[in-house]
C-alpha positions as CSV (number, residue, x, y, z in Angstrom):
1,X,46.3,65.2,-19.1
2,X,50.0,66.1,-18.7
3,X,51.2,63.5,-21.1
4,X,48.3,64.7,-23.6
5,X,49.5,68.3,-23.2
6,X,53.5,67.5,-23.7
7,X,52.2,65.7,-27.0
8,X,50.6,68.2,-28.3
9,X,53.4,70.8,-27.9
10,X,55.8,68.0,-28.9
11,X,53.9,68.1,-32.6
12,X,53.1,71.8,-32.8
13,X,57.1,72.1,-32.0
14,X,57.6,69.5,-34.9
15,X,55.3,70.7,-37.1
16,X,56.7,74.8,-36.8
17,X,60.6,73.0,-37.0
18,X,59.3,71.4,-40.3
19,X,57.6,74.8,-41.6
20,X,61.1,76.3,-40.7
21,X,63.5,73.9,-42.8
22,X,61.1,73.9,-45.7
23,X,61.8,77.9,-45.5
24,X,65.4,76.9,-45.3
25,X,65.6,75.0,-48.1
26,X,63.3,76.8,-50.1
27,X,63.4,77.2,-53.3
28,X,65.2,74.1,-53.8
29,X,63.7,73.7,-57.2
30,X,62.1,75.1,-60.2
31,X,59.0,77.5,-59.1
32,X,56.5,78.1,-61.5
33,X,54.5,81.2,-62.2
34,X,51.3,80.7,-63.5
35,X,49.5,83.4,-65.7
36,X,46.0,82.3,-66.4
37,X,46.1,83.7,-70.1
38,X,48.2,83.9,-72.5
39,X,51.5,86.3,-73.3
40,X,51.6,89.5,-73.6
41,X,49.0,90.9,-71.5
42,X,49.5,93.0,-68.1
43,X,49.0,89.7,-66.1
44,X,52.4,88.2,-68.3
45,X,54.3,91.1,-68.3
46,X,54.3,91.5,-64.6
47,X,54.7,87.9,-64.2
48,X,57.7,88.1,-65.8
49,X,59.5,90.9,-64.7
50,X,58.8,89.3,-60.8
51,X,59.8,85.2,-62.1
52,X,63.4,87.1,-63.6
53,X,63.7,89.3,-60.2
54,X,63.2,86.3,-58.1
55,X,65.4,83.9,-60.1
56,X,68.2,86.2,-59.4
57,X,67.6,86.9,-55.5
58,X,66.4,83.6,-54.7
59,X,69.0,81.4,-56.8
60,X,66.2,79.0,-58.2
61,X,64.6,79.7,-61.4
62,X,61.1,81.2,-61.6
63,X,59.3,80.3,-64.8
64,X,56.3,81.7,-66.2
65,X,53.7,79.0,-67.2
66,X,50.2,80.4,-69.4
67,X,47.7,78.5,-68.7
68,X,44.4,80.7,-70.1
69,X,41.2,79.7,-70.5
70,X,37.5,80.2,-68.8
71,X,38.4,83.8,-68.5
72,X,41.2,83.0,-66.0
73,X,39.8,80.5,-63.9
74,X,41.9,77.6,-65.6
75,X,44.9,78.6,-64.6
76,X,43.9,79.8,-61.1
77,X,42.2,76.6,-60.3
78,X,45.4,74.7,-61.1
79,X,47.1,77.1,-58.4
80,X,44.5,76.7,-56.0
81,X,44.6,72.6,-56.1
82,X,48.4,72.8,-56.4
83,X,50.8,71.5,-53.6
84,X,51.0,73.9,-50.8
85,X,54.7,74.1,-50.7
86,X,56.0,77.9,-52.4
87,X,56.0,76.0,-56.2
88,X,53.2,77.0,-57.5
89,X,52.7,81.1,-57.4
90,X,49.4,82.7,-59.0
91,X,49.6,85.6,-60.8
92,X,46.5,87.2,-60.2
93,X,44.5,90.3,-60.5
94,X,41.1,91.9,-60.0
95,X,39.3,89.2,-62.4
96,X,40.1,86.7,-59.5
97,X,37.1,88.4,-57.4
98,X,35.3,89.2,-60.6
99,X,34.5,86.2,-61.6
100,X,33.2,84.4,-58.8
101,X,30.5,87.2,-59.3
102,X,29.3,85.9,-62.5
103,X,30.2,82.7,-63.5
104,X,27.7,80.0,-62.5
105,X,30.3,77.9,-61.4
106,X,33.9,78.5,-60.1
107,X,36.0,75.3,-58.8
108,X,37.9,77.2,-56.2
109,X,36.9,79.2,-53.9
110,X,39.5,82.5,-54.1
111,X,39.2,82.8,-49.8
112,X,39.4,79.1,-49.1
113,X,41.7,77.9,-51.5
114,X,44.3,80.8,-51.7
115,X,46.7,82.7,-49.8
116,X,47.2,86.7,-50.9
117,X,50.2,87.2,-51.2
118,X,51.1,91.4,-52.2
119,X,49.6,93.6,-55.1
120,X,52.1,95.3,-56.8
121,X,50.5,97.4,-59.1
122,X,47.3,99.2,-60.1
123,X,45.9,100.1,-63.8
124,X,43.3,101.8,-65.5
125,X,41.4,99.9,-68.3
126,X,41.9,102.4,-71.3
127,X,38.7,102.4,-74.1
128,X,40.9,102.2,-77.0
129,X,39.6,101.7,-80.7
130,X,41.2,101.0,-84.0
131,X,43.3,103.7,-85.7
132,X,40.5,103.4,-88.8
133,X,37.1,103.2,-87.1
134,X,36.1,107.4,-86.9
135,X,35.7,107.6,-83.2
136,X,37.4,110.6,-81.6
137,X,36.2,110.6,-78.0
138,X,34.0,108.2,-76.1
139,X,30.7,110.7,-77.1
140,X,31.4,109.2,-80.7
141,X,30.9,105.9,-79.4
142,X,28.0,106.6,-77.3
143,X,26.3,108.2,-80.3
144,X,27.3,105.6,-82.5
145,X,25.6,102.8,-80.3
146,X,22.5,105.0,-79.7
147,X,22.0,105.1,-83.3
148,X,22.9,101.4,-84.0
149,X,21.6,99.4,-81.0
150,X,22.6,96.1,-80.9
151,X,25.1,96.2,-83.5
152,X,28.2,98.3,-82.1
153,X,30.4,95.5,-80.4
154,X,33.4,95.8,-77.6
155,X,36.1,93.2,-77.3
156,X,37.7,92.6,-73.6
157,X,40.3,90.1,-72.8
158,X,37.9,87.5,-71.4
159,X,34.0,87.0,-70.3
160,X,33.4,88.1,-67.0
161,X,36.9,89.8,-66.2
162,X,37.7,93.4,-65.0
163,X,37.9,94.8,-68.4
164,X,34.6,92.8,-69.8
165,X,32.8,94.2,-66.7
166,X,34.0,97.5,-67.1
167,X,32.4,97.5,-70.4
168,X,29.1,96.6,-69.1
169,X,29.3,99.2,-66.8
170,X,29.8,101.8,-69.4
171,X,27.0,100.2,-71.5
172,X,25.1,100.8,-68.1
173,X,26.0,104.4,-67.2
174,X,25.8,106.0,-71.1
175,X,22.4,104.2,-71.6
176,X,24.0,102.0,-74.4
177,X,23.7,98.6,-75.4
178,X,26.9,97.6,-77.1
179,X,27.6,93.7,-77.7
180,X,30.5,91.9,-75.8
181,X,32.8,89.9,-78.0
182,X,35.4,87.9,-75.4
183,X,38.7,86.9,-76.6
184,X,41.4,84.4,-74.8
185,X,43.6,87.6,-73.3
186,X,44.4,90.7,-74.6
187,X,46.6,89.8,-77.5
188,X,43.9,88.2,-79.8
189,X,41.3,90.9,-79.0
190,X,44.3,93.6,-79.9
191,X,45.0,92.6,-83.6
192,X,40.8,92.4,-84.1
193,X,40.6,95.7,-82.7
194,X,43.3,97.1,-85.3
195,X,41.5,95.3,-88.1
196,X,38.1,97.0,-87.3
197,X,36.4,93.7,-86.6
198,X,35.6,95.1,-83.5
199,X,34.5,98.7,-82.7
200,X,36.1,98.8,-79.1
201,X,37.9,97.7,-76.3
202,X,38.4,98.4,-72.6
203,X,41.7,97.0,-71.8
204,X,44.7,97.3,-69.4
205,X,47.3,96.4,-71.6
206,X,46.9,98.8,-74.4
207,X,49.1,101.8,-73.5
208,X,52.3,100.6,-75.5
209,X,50.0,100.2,-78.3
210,X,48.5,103.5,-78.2
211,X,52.1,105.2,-77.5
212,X,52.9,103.3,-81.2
213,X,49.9,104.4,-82.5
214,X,48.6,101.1,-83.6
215,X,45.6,102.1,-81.3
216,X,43.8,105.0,-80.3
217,X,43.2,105.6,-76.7
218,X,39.8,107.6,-76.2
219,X,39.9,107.6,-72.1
220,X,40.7,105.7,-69.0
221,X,38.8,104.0,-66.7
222,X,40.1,105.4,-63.0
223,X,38.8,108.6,-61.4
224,X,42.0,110.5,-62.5
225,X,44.0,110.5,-65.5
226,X,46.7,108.3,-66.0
227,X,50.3,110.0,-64.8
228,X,51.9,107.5,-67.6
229,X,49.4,109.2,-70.6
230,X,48.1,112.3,-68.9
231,X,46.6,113.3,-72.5
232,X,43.9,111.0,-72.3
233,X,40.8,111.9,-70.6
234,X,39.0,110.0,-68.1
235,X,35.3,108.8,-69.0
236,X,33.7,110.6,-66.2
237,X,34.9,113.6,-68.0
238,X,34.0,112.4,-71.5
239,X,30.5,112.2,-70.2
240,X,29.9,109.3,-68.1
241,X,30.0,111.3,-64.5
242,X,31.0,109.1,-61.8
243,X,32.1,106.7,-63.9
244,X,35.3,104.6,-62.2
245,X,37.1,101.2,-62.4
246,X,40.7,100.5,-61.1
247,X,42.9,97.5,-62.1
248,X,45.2,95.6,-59.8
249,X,47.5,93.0,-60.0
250,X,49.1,90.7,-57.3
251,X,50.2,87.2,-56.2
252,X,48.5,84.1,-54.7
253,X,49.9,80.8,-52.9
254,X,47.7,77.7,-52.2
255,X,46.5,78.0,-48.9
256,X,48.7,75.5,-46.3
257,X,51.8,77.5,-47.7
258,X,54.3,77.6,-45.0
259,X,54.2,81.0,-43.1
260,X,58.0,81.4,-43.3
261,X,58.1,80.7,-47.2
262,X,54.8,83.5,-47.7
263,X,57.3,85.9,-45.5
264,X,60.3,85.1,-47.5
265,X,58.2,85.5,-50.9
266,X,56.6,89.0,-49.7
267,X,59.5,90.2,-48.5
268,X,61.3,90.2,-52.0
269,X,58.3,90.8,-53.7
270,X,58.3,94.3,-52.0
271,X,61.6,95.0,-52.6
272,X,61.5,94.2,-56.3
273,X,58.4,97.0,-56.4
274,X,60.9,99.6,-54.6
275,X,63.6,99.5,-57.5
276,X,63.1,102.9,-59.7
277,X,63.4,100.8,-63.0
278,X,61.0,98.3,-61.9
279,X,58.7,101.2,-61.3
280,X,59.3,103.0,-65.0
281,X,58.9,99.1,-66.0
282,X,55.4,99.0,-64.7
283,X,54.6,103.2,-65.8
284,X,55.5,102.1,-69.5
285,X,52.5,99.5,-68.9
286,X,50.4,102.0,-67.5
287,X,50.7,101.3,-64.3
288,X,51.5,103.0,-60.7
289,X,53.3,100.4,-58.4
290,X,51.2,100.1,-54.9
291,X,52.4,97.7,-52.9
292,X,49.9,96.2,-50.2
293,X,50.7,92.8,-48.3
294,X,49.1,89.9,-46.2
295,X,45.9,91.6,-44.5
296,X,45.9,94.7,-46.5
297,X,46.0,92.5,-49.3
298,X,43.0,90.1,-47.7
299,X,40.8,93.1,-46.6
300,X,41.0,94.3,-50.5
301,X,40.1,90.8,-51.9
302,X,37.0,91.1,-49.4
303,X,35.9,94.9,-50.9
304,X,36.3,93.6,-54.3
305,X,34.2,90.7,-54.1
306,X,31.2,92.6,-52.6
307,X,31.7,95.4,-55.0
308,X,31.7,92.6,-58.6
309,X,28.6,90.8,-56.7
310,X,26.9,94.1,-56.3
311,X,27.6,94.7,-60.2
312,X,26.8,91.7,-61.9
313,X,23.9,91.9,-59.9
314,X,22.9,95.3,-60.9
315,X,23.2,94.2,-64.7
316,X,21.6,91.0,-64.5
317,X,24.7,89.3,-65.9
318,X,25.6,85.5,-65.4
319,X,27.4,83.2,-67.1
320,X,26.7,79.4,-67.3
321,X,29.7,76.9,-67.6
């Protein structure tokens, strides 16, 4: 019994000395970032400012590495069956417990499979239309689907992701039926938008375009009004009472990561998010940096789940793949 119980401390000592030289050593080697969609939306951008913040702290470069498709799950999957061992870093967001409420089938399972890392930022999903399509305020839309059912459309960044459900929602709570047309990220769905081949768009990666003027920003998605475009309304104001959905993005390991790497990758994640221009980075996006790590992280993950089950349940929504 003795000799069983030195044994057993003998391999949890080795296994915690090997956990703390991998730490040591690490990075060692190229890290990649992946972004499950393509470039230049919110997911990207933030992707990017943390792989060139890390690069210089941690003397390894972090690359960025889009890997869209399936609405995000292609790129998280690969995350999720990667090598536990700090080289492969998700950069995820709120669609990661989105769709797990409405696809049929997702290959990884977001609690078993992943480590959360920290959030770093949260974002409203702005309705935005094109400069030449006549809607002033969300009311114009509402009035235009009421007298056009079935043939008003909304783009979104993906099938069953924060801003495609955020949409439905809206279609829910105005007592509208607009039709969904997905897109492979934001970008795509932006330059149909600006064409008028699609009506409109809840997205979270519109506010640079609508400080240009290429689009029109009719409201925002979050209880309150965006401090980085104060001017636009929210949709619970516009006419949609109670309506309210809040974007957030944030990192993900494979789960088996070493403790000591995690600690070493939230630490510096946190500082990045307490530099001023980081933060007037992330405001130019849209976005108000809210840091949340490990647990606080976890318990959110857990909220969000149950609350895009409860929706997609509410709208009778499912997707088959």
């Amino acid at each position: 019994m003795l000799k069983r119980s030195i044994a057993t401390s003998v391999l949890a000592l080795a296994i915690f000395t090997s956990a703390a030289n991998a730490a040591d050593k690490y990075p060692s080697r190229t890290v990649r970032m992946v972004v499950p969609y393509p470039p230049a939306g919110v997911t990207d951008v933030v992707g990017r400012i943390v792989a060139d913040q890390l690069s210089k702290r941690l003397g390894q470069a972090f690359i960025v590495e889009n890997r869209p498709g399936a609405g995000g799950l292609t790129g998280s999957d690969n995350v999720a069956k990667s090598e536990p061992d700090g080289y492969s870093i998700l950069v995820g967001s709120v669609a990661n417990t989105s769709l797990p409420a409405v696809y049929t089938h997702v290959p990884y399972d977001i609690k078993r499979d992943l480590v959360p890392l920290c959030r770093v930022i949260t974002i409203p999903n702005f309705m935005v239309t094109g400069p030449g399509s006549g809607f002033k305020s969300v009311q114009d839309v509402i009035n235009a689907a009421k007298a056009n059912p079935g043939k008003l459309t909304f783009a979104s960044s993906g099938a069953g992701a924060s801003p495609h459900l955020t949409g439905e929602l809206f279609n829910l709570m105005a007592g509208i039926k607009m039709v969904h047309v997905p897109y492979k990220g934001s970008g795509p769905a932006q330059i149909d938008l600006i064409a008028n081949r699609v009506a409109v768009m809840f997205d979270n990666a519109s506010l640079p375009m609508i400080k240009s003027g290429q689009l029109k920003g009719l409201a925002v998605s979050t209880p309150k009004r965006s401090p980085a475009a104060p001017e636009i309304p929210t949709v619970a104001e516009s006419g949609v009472p109670d309506f309210s959905v809040t974007s957030w993005y944030g990192f993900f390991v494979p789960t088996g990561t070493p403790q000591p790497i995690i600690d070493l990758l939230n630490k510096n994640i946190v500082e990045i998010f307490k530099d001023d221009e980081i933060k007037k980075k992330m405001l130019a996006q849209g976005a108000d940096t809210d840091v949340i790590c490990g647990k606080d992280f976890d318990a959110l993950v857990d909220t969000e789940l149950t609350k895009w089950a409860k929706l997609a349940n509410d709208i009778h929504f499912k997707i088959k793949n």
